[in-house]
ZAMARGU-4260 file (C-alpha; in steps of 0.2 Angstrom, whole numbers, plus 5000, padded with zeros to 4 digits):
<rodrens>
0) 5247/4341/4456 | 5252/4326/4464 | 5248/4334/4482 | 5231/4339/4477 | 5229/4322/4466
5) 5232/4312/4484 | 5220/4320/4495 | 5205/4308/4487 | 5211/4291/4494 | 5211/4302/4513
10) 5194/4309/4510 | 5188/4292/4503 | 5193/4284/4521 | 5185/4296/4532 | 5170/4295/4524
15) 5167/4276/4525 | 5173/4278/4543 | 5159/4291/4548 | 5147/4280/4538 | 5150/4263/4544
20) 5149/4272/4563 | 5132/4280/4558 | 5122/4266/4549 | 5126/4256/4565 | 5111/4267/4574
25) 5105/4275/4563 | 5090/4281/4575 | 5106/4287/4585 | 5112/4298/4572 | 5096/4305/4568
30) 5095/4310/4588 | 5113/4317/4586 | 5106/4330/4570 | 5090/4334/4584 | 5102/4341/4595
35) 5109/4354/4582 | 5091/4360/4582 | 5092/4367/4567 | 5080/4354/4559 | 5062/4349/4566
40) 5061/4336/4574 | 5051/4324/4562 | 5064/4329/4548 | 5079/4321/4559 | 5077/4304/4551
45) 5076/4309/4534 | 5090/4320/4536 | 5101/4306/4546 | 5097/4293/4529 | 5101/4307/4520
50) 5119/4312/4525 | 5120/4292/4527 | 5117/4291/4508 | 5127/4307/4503 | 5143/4299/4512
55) 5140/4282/4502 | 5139/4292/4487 | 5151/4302/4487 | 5166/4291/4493 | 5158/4281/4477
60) 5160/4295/4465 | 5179/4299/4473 | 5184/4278/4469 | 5181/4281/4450 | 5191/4294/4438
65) 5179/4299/4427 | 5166/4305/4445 | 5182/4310/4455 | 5179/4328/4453 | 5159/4325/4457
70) 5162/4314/4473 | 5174/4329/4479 | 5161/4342/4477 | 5146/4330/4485 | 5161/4328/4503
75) 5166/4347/4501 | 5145/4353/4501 | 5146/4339/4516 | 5159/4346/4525 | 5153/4365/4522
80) 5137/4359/4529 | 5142/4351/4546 | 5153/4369/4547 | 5139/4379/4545 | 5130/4368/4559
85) 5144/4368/4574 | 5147/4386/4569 | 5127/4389/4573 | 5131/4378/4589 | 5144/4388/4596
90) 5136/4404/4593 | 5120/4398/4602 | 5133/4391/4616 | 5126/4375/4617 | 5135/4358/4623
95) 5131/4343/4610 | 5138/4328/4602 | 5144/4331/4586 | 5138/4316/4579 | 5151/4316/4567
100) 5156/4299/4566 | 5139/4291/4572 | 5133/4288/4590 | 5140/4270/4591 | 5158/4279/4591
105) 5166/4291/4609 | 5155/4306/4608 | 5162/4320/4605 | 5157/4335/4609 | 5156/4351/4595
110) 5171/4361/4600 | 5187/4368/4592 | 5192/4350/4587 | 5177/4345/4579 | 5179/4361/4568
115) 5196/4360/4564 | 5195/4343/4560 | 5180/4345/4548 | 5187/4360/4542 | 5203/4350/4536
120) 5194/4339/4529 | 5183/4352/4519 | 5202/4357/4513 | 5208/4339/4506 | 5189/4340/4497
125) 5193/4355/4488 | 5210/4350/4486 | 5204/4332/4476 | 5191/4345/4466 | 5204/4353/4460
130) 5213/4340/4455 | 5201/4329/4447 | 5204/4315/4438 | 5225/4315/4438 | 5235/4301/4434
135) 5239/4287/4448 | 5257/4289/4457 | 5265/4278/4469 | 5267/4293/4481 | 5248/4295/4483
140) 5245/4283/4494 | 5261/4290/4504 | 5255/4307/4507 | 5234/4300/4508 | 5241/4292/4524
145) 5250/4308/4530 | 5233/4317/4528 | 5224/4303/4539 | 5237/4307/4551 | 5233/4324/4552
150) 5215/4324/4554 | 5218/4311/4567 | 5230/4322/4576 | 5218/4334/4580 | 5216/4332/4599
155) 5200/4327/4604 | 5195/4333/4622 | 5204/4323/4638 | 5192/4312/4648 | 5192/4317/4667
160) 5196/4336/4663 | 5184/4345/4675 | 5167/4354/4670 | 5165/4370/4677 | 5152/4372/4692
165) 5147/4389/4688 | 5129/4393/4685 | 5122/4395/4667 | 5117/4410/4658 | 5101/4404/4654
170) 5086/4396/4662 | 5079/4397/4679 | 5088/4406/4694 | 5088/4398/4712 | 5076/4405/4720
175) 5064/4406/4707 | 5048/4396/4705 | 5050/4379/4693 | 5035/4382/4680 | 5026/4366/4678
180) 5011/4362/4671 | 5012/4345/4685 | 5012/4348/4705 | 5025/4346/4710 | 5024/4340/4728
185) 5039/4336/4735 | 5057/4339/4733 | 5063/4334/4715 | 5075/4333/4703 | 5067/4338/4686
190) 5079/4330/4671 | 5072/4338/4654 | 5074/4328/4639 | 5070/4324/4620 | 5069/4309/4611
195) 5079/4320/4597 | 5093/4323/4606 | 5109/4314/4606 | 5117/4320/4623 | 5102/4316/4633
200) 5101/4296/4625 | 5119/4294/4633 | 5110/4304/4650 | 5097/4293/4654 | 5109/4279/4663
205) 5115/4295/4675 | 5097/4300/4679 | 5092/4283/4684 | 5105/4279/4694 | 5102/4295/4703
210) 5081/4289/4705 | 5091/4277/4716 | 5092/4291/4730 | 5083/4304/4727 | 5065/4309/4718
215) 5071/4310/4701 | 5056/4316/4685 | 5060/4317/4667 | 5051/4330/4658 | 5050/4332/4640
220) 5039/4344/4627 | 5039/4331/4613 | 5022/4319/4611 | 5022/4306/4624 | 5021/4290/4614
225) 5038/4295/4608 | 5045/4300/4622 | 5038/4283/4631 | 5045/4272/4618 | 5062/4282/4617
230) 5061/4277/4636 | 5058/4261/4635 | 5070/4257/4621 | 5083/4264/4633 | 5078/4254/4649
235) 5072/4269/4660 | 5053/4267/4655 | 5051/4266/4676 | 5057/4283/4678 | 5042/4296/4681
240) 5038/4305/4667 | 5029/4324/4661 | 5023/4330/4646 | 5023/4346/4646 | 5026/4357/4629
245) 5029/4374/4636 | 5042/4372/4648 | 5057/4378/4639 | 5047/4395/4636 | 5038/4397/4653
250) 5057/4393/4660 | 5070/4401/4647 | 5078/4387/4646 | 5087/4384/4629 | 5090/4366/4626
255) 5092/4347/4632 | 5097/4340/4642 | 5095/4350/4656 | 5090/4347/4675 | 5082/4359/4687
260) 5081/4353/4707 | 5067/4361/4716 | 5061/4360/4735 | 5043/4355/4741 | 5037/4370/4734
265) 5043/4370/4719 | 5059/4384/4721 | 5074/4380/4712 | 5088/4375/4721 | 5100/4374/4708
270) 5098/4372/4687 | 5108/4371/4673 | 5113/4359/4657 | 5114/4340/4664 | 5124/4336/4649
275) 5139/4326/4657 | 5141/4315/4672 | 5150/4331/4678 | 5141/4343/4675 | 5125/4333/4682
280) 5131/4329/4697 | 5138/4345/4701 | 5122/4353/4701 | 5116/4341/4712 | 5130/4345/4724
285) 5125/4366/4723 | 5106/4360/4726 | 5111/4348/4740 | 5122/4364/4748 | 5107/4380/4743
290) 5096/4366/4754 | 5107/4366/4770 | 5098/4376/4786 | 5111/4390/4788 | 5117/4390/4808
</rodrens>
């Protein structure tokens, strides 16, 4: 029982940990939940103040004996929750943030680490459920650390491990005609985005930079006051923008963000998720070489 009785101190930390890094951005968090898309976009907030408040309570509930057994069912319906939601992401195959410990944290992306990590700690939950409300003992704190120390060992990924190049499964094929409801006019990187998702906030620097060299248009299907003011809280507000709700249909394209390069007619010369550095820029590269003359 004393192992059981010691996970509560670990889950306790971890969960003021993910809170303090979510309630710095909060709007940043609430992004983060957009990008699971498994919530509609107005209901992102609410569902961000929600988790928020969820955390608080249960790591509350886990402080005091008589709750203990309450605060470790409120974390274990948490941590079965986020499950549910990255095992939905990887069967969709998409590439977001987890959002796990708030935007103002390293993203990381949902991934093998992210769900062993939460599924450990969906283990030391259930493990301080069962233990309830058991007496104090000086070895708690002991093996409480040696859990901490385990979900931090879980190995996050490496930075500068190289993204693949290859082309995606979904969305429009080189060669294909970019459907638009603007003109399009002249050769053009098209960057789709969403207010609602967290991997395209940390995108927008990327994109900018690239407007410095070539023509570079953000698209996105959400209202356009949103979008503008998203923009503009992000200091790309000077980038040209298009509103056009039906693109992700009319394209197959499945999520943000994305980026599709066309010619002056409007073929694609490359597409694919634009969400890493990486993964952006090589794209561009594939575009840069489908536009060569062949000799």
């Amino acid at each position: 029982m004393t192992v059981l009785a010691s996970a509560w101190p670990a889950v306790i930390a971890v969960l003021l940990v993910a809170a303090d890094g979510k309630v710095r951005d909060v709007p940043g968090f609430a992004a983060a939940i957009g990008a699971y898309r498994v919530l509609p976009a107005r209901l992102t907030r609410a569902a961000a103040v929600a988790v928020l408040s969820a955390e608080a309570a249960a790591a509350v509930l886990l402080a005091v004996p008589a709750t203990r057994r309450w605060g470790a069912l409120v974390a274990a319906a948490l941590f079965a929750a986020f499950l549910a939601a990255m095992a939905s992401v990887l069967r969709r195959g998409m590439r977001i943030d987890c959002g796990c410990f708030g935007s103002a944290r390293r993203p990381t992306p949902v991934g093998a680490a992210s769900v062993a990590r939460t599924a450990l700690l969906l283990l030391l939950a259930a493990m301080a459920a069962v233990a309830g409300p058991a007496p104090f003992s000086p070895v708690q704190p002991v093996l409480a650390a040696v859990f901490l120390g385990a979900v931090a060992a879980v190995p996050r990924p490496r930075p500068g491990v190289p993204e693949p190049e290859a082309s995606p499964s979904a969305g429009p094929r080189p060669g294909t005609p970019f459907a638009l409801d603007a003109g399009i006019g002249a050769p053009a990187v098209f960057a789709l985005i969403s207010p609602a998702c967290g991997l395209c906030r940390t995108m927008l620097p990327v994109f900018a930079e690239a407007a410095a060299r070539r023509r570079v248009v953000l698209v996105s299907a959400a209202d356009e006051p949103d979008v503008r003011r998203h923009l503009d809280e992000h200091g790309v507000a000077g980038l040209p923008l298009v509103i056009d709700p039906g693109v992700y249909d009319a394209n197959g394209i499945p999520w943000p963000p994305y980026a599709v390069v066309t010619d002056a007619a409007g073929i694609v010369l490359a597409a694919g998720g634009a969400d890493t550095p990486a993964r952006f820029h090589a794209l561009l590269r594939r575009a840069d070489a489908a536009a060569r003359p062949v000799r």
